[in-house]
N, C-alpha and C positions, 0 to 999 in steps of 0.2 A: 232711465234708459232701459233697465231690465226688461219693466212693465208693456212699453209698446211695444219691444223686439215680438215680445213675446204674443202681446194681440194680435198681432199683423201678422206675425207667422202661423197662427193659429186662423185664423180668415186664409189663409193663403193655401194650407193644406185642404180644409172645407172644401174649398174650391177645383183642389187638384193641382196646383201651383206649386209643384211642389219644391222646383227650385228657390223661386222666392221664397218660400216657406224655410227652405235648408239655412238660405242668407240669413234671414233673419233670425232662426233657431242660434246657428253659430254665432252673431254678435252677442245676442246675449249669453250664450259659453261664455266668449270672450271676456265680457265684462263679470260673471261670476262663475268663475271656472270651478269654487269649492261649495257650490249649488246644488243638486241632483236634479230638480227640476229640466236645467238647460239640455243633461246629459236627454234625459227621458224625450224631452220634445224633440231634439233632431232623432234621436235611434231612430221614433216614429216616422217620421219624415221620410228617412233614410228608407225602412221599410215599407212603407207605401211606396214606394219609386220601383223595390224590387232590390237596393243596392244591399244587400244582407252582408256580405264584405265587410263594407264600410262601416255597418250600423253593430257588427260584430266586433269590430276593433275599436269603436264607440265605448262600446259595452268594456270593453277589458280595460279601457283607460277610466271608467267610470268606477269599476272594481275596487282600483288601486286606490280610491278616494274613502272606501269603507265604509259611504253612506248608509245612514239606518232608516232605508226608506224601502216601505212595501214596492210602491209604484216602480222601480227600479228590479224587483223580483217579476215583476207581470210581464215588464219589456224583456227581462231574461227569457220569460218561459215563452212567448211568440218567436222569439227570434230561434230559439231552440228547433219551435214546431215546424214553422218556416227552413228551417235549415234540416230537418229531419237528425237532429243531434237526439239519439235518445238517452247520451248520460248527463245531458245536461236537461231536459224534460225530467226525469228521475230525480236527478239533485233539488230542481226548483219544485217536485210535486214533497220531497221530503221536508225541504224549507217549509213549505206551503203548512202541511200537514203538522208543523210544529208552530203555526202564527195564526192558527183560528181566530185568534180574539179581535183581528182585525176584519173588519167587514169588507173591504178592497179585493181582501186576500180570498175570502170566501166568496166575493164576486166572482175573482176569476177562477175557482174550484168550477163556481157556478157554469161561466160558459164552458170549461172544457168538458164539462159534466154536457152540455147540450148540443157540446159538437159531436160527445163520441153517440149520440141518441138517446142517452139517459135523463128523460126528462122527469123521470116519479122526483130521483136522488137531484137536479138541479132546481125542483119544486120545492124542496126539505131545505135547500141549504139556502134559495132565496131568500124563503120566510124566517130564515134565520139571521141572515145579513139584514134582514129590511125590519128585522125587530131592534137589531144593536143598532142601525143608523136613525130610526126615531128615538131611541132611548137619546141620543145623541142631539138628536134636532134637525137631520141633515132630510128631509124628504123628499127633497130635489133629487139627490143621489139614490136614494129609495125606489123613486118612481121611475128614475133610468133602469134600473135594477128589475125591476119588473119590467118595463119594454122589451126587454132581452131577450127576458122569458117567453114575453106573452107575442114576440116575433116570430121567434125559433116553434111556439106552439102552432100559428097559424100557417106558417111553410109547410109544416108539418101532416095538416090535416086535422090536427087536434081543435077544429072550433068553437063545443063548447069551454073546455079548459083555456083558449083565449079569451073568450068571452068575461069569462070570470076574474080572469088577470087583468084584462084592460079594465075592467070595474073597481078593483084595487088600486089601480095605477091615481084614477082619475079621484078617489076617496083622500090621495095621499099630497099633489100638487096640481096645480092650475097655471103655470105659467103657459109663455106661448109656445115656448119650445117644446114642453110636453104635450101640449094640447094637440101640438102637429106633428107631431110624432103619434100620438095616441090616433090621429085620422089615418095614417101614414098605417096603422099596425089594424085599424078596422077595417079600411078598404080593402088588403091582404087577405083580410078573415070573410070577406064576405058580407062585411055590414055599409057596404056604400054610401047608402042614402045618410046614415047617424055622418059616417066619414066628412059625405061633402057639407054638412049642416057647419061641419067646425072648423074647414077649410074655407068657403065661403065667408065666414065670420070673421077668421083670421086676414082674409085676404083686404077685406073691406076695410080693417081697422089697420093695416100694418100696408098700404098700395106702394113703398118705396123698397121692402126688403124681398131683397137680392134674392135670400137663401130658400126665404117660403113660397116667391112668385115664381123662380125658377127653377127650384127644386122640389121644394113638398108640395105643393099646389098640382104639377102635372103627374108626379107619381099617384098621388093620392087620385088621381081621376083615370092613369091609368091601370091601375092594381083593381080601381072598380068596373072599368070598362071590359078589361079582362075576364073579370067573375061573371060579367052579363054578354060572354062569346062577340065579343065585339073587336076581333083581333085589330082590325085595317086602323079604327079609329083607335085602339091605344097604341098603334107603332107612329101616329101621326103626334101622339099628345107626348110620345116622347121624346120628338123630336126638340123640343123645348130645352131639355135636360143635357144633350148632348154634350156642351161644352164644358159641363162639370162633373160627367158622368164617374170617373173614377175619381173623385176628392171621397176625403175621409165623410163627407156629408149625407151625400147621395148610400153610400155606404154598400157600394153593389147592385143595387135593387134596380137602378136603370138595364143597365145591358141581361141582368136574370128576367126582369119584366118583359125585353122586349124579344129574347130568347120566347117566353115562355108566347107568347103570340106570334112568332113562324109556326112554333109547334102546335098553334091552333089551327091554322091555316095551312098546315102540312108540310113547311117548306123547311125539310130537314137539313139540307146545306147551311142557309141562314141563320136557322135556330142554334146547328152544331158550334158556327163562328160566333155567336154572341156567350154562349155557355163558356165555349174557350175563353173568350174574354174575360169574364168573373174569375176563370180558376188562373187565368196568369195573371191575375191582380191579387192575388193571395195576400200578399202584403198591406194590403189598404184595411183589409178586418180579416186577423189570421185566424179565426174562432167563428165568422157567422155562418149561421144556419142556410142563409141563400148560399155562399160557397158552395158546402156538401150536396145540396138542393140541385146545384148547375152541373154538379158528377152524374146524378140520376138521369137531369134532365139531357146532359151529353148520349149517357146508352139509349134514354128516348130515341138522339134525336141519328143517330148513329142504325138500331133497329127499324126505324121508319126509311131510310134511305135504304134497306137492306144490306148493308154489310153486317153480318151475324158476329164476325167473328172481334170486329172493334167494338160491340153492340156488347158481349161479352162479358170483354175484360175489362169497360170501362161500366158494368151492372157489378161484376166481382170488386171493381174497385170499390164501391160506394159500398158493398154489404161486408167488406173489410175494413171499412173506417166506421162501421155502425155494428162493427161484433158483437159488441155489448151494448146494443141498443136494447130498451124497453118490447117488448116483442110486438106488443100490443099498436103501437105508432101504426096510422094509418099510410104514411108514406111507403115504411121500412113494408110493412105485410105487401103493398100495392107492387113496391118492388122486386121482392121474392117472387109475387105471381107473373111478372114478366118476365124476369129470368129464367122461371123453371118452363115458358113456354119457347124458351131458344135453343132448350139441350138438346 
């Protein structure tokens, strides 16, 4: 019984579903209530929804159980971030800092290393996670590990160091799922054509799945249609996506993609409403790079309609949550020189 709650509520989430998702999370609580698993899959749930509340008193009832489970520390430290709790972000960076030996744990070092813009230091701790998870045998987990990376580098502007990371990724595992993710992280970066070679392949071999026909297949053609100024046609290919746009699958990139084509097209009202949308989905991925990505792109899209002063505070927000960025990021410099043209 565990087993399919748990499939099905994990397809359900993918999707956005995230009621059914909840249902099924909780039967399987139900049936193993001294689990840590069950706890972790609904917090999730709960936090993609937005219900932080709920996934908070989750969290406390899951405490009392005294599980010796990393995953259980990662769900602490989102729901903290999300909640703007910073003695609880502090306690789980302290925990953190004392469970290196875990590669999970230095996963999520990893992303919050790449959300605050630190990409040299979430470079260092990747190569370190994806040494202990081959010592291990895990390359599957490896090669996620690097997508992270090599996603947050391509938002970024950092092309050739995606470049190099997607090279890794694909040295390390070949299933499909990475394969489409791996086209998913090229067409971002600017390598379209490599992109649709692998999407096309996948799509040929796999014509009944849901997740790759409806999801990765039109991102992947819209992320490259974008790179080639072709706004009209990627708001059309997104159209596709819509109905699972905020599941844990799609992972933001629909509504940041199709932001980011109003603002090719000039049309800053539209743009501003789809950016809005990524940032009050926080809960679907409280760490991705697209998130912070849709701040920048808000004062874009905020300075193009000419209001200066919401243009601002919402450029001050983004070089406030990238204080301790790398200096050198080509996004982080691009933004400084916008802002300092609005004083």
């Amino acid at each position: 019984m565990f087993a399919p709650h748990t499939f099905l509520g994990t397809i359900y989430a993918q999707l956005g579903w995230y009621k059914r998702s909840a249902t099924e999370f909780q039967l399987a609580l139900d049936i193993f209530p001294d689990a840590a698993m069950p706890y972790e899959n609904l917090e999730s749930t709960q936090q993609a929804e937005g219900q932080y509340d709920q996934a908070e008193a989750l969290m406390q009832r899951a405490q009392q159980k005294k599980f010796q489970d990393p995953l259980l520390h990662v769900s602490f430290y989102e729901l903290a971030l999300l909640r703007s709790d910073t003695a609880a972000l502090q306690r789980e960076r302290e925990w953190m800092a004392q469970n290196e030996d875990d590669p999970f744990v230095v996963g999520t070092q990893t992303r919050n290393d790449l959300f605050a813009g630190n990409l040299s230091r979430a470079h260092q701790r990747t190569q370190h996670a994806v040494n202990m998870m081959r010592e291990s045998n895990v390359n599957e987990a490896a090669a996620n590990m690097l997508l992270t990376e090599a996603t947050a580098e391509a938002l970024c502007g950092e092309t050739s160091q995606a470049r190099e990371t997607i090279a890794a990724v694909t040295r390390l595992a070949d299933s499909k799922t990475i394969k489409s993710n791996v086209a998913r992280v090229m067409a971002l970066n600017g390598q379209g054509r490599e992109a649709q070679q692998i999407m096309d392949r996948l799509v040929r071999e796999n014509p009944s799945d849901t997740l790759l026909n409806a999801i990765d297949a039109p991102l992947v053609l819209a992320a490259s249609q974008l790179r080639n100024h072709q706004a009209d046609q990627a708001l059309r290919t997104l159209d596709i996506v819509k109905p699972y746009e905020f599941g844990t699958y799609a992972n933001l990139l629909p509504s940041y993609l199709r932001a980011t084509a109003h603002l090719q097209l000039l049309r800053a009202t539209e743009a501003a409403t789809e950016f809005k949308a990524v940032l009050d989905h926080h809960g679907v991925a409280p760490m991705a790079t697209q998130w912070e990505m849709s701040q920048l792109g808000l004062a874009r899209s905020y300075a193009l309609q000419g209001d200066i002063a919401k243009a601002k505070t919402a450029y001050s927000d983004f070089l406030d949550l990238w204080k301790d960025a790398d200096p050198d990021i080509p996004a982080l410099k691009q933004a400084k020189s916008e802002y300092a043209k609005l004083q």
